[in-house]
C-alpha positions in Angstrom: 122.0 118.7 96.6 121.8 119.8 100.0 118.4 118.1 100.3 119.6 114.8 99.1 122.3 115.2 101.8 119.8 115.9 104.8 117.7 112.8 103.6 120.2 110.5 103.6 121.2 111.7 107.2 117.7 111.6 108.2 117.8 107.5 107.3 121.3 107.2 108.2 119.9 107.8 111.4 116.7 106.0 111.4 118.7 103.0 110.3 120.8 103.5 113.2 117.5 104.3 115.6 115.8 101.3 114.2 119.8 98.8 114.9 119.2 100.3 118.5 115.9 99.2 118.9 116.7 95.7 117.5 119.8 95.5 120.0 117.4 96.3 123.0 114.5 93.9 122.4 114.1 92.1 118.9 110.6 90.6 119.6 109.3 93.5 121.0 110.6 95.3 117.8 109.1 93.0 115.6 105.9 93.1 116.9 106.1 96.8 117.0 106.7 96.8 113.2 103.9 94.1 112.6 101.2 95.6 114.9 101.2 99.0 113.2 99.9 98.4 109.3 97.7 95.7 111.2 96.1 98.5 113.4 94.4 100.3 109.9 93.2 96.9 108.5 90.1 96.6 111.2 89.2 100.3 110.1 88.6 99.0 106.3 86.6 96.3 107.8 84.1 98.3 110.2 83.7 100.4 107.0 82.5 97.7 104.9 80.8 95.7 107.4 78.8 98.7 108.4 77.8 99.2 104.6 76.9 95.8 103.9 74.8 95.9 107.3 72.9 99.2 105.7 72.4 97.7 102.2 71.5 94.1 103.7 68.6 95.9 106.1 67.3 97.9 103.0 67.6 94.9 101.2 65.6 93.4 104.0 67.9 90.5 103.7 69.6 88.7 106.9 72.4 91.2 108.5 73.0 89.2 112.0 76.7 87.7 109.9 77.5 91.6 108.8 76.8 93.2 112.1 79.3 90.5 114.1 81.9 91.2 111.7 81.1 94.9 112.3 81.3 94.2 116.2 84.4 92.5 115.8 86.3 94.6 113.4 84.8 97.9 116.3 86.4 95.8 119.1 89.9 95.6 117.1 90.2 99.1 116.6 89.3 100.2 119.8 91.5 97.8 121.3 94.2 97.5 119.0 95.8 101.0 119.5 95.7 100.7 123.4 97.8 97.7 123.0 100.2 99.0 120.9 100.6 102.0 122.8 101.6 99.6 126.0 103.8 97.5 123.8 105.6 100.6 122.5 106.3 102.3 125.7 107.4 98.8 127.0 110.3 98.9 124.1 111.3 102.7 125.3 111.6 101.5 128.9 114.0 98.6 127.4 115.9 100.6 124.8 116.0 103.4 127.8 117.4 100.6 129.8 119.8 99.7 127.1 121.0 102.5 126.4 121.8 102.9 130.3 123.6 99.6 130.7 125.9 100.7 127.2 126.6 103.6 129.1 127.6 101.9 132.1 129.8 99.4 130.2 131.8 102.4 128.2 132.4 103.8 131.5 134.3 100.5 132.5 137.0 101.5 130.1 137.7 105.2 131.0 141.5 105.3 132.1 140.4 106.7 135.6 137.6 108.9 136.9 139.1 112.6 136.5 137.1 113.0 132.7 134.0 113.2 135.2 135.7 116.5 136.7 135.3 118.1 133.2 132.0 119.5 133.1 131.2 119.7 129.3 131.9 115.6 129.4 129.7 115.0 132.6 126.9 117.3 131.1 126.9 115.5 127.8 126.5 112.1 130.1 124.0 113.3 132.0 122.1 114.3 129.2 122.4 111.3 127.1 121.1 109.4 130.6 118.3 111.6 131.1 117.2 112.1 127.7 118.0 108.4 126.5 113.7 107.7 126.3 114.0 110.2 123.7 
């Protein structure tokens, strides 16, 4: 029972990561969610290409169409995960600069300053701005 209880905390949450990263940028997420099952599909393709190029040079057949499709399908996964690397870190800076700018805009509705003089409330703050990346 207790296991069931962590799991559905443990997608409570991702639900709730995955809301935030839709709030911050929504094509960027999609193409976050998109990009990664595409990323294996080259890696099935080199494999194959690269047997079809071995069994059409022992069949002494013509292999010039199996080793372009093994060139392209190496050039996609060498360049695919660089890519998604960039576009990821491009969707932490904007749900990092999301999360700042929510931040900011609670603040606008404190009754006055004073809750900044407690230092267990400015610590929490400063953690969630310093840590909001994570």
């Amino acid at each position: 029972m207790k296991k069931l209880h962590f799991f559905q905390h443990y997608f409570g949450l991702l639900l709730s990561t995955y809301k935030l990263f839709f709030k911050a940028a929504r094509i960027l997420t999609a193409f976050v969610f998109l990009l990664a099952p595409i990323q294996a599909i080259p890696s099935v393709f080199v494999v194959n290409a690269g047997q079809n190029v071995i069994n059409d040079v022992s069949n002494h057949q013509n292999f010039v169409a199996s080793i372009i499709i093994w060139l392209i399908a190496t050039a996609l996964t060498q360049l695919l995960p660089p890519v998604a690397t960039s576009v990821q870190s491009i969707l932490t800076d904007k749900l990092t600069g999301f999360i700042n700018v929510s931040l900011m805009t609670k603040s606008q509705y404190l009754p006055s300053l004073s809750i900044f003089d407690d230092s267990s409330y400015y610590g929490d703050l400063k953690m969630l701005k310093d840590d909001a990346s994570w």
